[in-house]
N, C-alpha and C positions, 0 to 999 in steps of 0.2 A: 486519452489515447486508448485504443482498442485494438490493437495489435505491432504484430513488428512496421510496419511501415510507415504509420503513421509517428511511431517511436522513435526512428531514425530520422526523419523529416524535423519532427520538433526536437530532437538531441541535437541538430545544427543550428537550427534559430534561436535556439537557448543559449547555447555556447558563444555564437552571434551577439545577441542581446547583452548577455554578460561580459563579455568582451570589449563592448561597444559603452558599457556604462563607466561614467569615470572616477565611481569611488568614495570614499573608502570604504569599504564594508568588511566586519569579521570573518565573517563564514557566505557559506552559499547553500541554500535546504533546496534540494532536489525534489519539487512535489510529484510529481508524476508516479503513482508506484509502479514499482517494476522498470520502468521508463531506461531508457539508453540514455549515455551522455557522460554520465558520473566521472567516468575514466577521461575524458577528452576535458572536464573542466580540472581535472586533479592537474593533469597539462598545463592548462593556461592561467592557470591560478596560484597563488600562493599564500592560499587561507583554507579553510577545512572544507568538504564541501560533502555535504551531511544527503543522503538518499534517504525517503520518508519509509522505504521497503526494508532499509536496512537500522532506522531507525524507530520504527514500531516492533520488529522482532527483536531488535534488543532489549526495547522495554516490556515487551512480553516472556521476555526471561528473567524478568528481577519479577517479576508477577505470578510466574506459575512454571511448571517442571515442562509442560507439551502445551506450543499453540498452533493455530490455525490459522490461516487467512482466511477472508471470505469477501473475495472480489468480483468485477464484474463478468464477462461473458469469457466462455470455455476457452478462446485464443489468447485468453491475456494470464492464464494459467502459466504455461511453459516460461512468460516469461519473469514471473515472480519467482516461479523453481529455480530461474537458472541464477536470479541476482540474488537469489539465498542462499543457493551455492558457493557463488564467486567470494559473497562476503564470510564464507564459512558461516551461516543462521542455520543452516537444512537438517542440522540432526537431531535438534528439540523439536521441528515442525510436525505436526502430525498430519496435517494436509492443508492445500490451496485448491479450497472451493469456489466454484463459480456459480452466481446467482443467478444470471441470464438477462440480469439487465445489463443495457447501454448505458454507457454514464448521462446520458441526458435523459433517463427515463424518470430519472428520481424529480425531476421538474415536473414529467407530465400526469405521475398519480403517488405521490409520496406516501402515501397509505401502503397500497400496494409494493409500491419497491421496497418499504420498512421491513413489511412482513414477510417479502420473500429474502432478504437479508438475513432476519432473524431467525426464519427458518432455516437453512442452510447451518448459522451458528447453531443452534440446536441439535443441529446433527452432527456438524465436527465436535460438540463437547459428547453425547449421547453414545457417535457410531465410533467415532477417532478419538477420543479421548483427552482430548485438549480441554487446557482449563484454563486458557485465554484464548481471545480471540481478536484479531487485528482485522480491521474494516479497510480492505484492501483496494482503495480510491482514493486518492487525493480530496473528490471533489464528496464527497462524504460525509468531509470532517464538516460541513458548514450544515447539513441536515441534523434532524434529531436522530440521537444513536439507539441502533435497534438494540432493546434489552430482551435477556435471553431468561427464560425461565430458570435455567440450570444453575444447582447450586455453586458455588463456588465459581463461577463462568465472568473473566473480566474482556475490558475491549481495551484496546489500544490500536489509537490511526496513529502515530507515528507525527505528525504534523500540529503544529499549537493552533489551537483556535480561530477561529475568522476577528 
């Protein structure tokens, strides 16, 4: 997802989809970061229902004192802020940077999107001071994770493995 509209569009089919499934399941991981929805499955639900936006900055607090996100294109900013907000995350953050890739860029030159990721983290450990860093896409977790020169400099997507 790459903005509010497309956010709310799939907050319904998800919600949808989950609704529609018959079960049983523990919990529910909201991969989308940043992503709408969370609230309307805490609703229809009666199992834990885990956001990967609010699940990476938690673990990026048992990791270091200031992190960063470093996600993809400048409209999907606002809405990281606002779910690190809601969930009370926003006062260890040091910023939610945007790399200026589209989530599907990382298909078309993975080299390329690696290093402008890692650039970016570079800069929130360097300019912001952040000594984690959360790779703020869902779809992320399944590429190789960009490493940062910077000493002390961890990552956390929030999301288990492929």
């Amino acid at each position: 997802m790459e903005g509010n509209y497309e956010s709310y569009l799939a907050a319904i089919a998800v919600m949808e989809a989950v609704r529609a499934h018959p079960g049983p399941y523990d919990a529910v991981i909201q991969a989308g970061y940043g992503e709408h929805g969370r609230e309307g499955l805490q609703e229809l639900l009666d199992v834990p229902v885990v956001d990967i936006t609010e699940a990476a900055a938690s673990t990026a607090q048992f990791l270091g004192r200031r992190y960063s996100v470093v996600t993809t294109l400048d409209r999907t900013v606002p809405l990281i802020e606002e779910r690190l907000h809601v969930a009370g995350l926003s006062a260890r953050c040091a910023s939610v940077r945007a790399s200026g890739l589209g989530v599907l860029d990382l298909e078309q030159d993975e080299k390329a999107a690696v290093d402008a990721i890692a650039e970016e983290a570079e800069l929130a450990v360097r300019e912001d001071r952040a000594e984690v860093i959360c790779l703020g896409c869902g779809a992320w977790r399944a590429s190789p994770t960009p490493s940062s020169n910077a000493p002390g400099c961890r990552s956390s997507t929030g999301s288990p493995p492929p």
